[in-house]
Every structure is written in C-alpha cells, then in structure tokens.
C-alpha positions as CSV (number, residue, x, y, z in Angstrom):
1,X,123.2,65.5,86.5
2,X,123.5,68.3,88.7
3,X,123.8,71.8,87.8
4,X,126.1,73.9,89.9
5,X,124.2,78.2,90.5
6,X,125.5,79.5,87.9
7,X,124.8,77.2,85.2
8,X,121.2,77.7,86.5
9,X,121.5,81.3,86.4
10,X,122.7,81.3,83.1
11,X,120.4,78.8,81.6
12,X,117.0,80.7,82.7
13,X,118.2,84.1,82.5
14,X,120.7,84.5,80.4
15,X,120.2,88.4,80.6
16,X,121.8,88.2,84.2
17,X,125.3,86.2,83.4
18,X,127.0,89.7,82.3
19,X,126.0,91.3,85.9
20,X,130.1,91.6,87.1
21,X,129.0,90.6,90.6
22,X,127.0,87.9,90.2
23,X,129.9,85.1,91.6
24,X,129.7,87.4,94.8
25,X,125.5,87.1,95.2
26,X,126.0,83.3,94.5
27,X,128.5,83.1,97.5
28,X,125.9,85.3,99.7
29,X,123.2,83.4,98.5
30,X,125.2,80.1,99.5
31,X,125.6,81.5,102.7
32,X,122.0,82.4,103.2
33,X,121.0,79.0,102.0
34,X,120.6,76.2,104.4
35,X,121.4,72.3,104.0
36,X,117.4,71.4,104.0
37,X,116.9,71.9,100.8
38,X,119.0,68.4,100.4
39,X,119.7,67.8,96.1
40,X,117.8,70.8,95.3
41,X,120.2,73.5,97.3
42,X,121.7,74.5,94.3
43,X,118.4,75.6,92.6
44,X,117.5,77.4,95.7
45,X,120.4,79.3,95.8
46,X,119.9,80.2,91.9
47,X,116.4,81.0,92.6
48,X,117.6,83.7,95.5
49,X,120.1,85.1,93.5
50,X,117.6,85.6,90.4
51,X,114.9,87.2,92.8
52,X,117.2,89.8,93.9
53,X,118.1,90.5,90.3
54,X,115.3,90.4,89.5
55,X,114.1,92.6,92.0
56,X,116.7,95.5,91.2
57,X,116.1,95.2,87.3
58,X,112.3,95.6,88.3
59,X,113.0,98.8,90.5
60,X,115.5,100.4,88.0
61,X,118.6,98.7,89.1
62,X,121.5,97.6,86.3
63,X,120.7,93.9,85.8
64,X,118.2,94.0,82.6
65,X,114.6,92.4,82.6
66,X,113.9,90.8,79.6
67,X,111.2,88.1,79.6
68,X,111.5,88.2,83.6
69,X,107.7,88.8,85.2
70,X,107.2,90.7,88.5
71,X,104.4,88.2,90.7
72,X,103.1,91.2,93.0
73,X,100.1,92.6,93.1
74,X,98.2,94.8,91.1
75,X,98.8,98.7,93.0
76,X,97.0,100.4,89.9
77,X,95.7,99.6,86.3
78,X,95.2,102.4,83.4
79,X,92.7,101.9,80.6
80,X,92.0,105.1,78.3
81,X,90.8,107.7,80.4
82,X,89.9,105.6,83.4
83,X,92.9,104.9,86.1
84,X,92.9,103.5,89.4
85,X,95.2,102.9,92.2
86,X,94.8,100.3,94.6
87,X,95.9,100.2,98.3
88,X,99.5,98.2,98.6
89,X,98.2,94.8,100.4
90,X,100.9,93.8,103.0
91,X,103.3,90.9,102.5
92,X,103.5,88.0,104.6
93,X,106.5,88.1,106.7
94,X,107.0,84.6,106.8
95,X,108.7,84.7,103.5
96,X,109.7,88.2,103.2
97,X,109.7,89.8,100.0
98,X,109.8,86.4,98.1
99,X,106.5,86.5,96.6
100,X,107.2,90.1,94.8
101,X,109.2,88.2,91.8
102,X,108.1,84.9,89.8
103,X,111.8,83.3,91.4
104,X,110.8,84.1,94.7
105,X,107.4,82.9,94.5
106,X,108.9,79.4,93.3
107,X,111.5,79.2,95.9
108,X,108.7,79.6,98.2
109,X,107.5,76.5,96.4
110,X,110.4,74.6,96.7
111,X,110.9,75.5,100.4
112,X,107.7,74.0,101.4
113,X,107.9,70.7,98.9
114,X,111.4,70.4,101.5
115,X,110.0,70.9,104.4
116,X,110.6,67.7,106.9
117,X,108.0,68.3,109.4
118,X,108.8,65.7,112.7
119,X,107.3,62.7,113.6
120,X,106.9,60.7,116.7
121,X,105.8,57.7,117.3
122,X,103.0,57.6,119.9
123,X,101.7,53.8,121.4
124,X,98.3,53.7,122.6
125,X,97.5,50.9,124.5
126,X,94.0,50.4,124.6
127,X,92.4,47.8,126.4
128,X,91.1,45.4,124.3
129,X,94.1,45.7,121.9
130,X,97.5,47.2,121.4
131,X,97.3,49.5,118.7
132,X,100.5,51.7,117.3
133,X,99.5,55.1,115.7
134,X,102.5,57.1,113.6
C-alpha cells in the first residue's frame, strides 16, 4: 500500500496537518523532488515538507513542535552557573541544510539508500584466459 504526502505528513506529525498551506509545500516539494527516488518519492517529498516545518516551528515560525527534535549541533549548553557556547561548525553543502532537522537527516538517508551509481562492463582479455570483470 502506498501512502500519498499527506497521509504521511499527517501520520508522523499530526501537529502539522492544521498548517493552511501545507497542500501548497506538498506541490513545491513535488516539484523539488526528482523521479530517483522510484516507490519511495512520496516519502521524500513528506520528509522535505516536514523538515521545512520543522525548521520554521524550530526558529519561531507558526507550525508547532511537539515531539519534533532538531538534529544540529550543540552551539551552547548551560548547567547551573557554568555556560558555554560553542563555535557554529559549518554544514556540508552537499545536502544543504538537511541535517539541521531529524526529517532532513533521514531524507539524507533515503537519498543515498537510492542512489544508482553506473556500471560498465569492462573485458579484459588476458592472455592466458578471457576473463570479464563488472
């Protein structure tokens, strides 16, 4: 059975169904979203579209952040008296901002478990033998 983005949305974060323009991030997201992703497109475009809410509910935006985890790093910690900050580490720029939210870091995931990487076919002919390496 397949689940269509919004029935994903709305089964792991419920909290974001009520967001009025959520049918128009589904559509970007679509957009944004290429056909490698083969059965699993539909998850990836739910993933996308609950890492950007996510991300807005984590930076003060209107979408609300119930049980929803940030992945980032650690920028400063607080324990009594003591505090420190840490330098911001930079992000990879091959994914972009995906590893900030716990979506993003598991569309990362499913990005590289969909990754068809080429093959060719190369003969070697030695000379004792024929021998075929893939």
């Amino acid at each position: 059975m397949s689940f269509t983005p919004l029935q994903i949305i709305t089964l792991r974060t419920p909290q974001f169904t009520s967001d009025p323009r959520l049918t128009d991030m589904i559509t970007l997201a679509t957009n944004q979203t290429g056909d490698e992703f083969g059965d699993c497109k539909n998850n990836a475009i739910a993933l996308r579209v609950m890492h950007w809410l996510t991300k807005e509910a984590i930076h003060g935006g209107s979408s609300t952040n119930s049980g929803v985890q940030n992945s980032g790093q650690i920028i400063s910690e607080k324990e009594g008296d003591l505090s420190r900050s840490y330098g911001k580490v930079e992000q990879s720029s091959k994914h972009g901002d995906l590893s900030t939210t716990a979506f993003g870091v598991e569309l990362i995931g499913l990005m590289d478990s969909c990754l068809f990487l080429p093959r060719k076919r190369i003969d070697v002919i030695n000379t004792t033998n024929q021998t075929s390496y893939y």
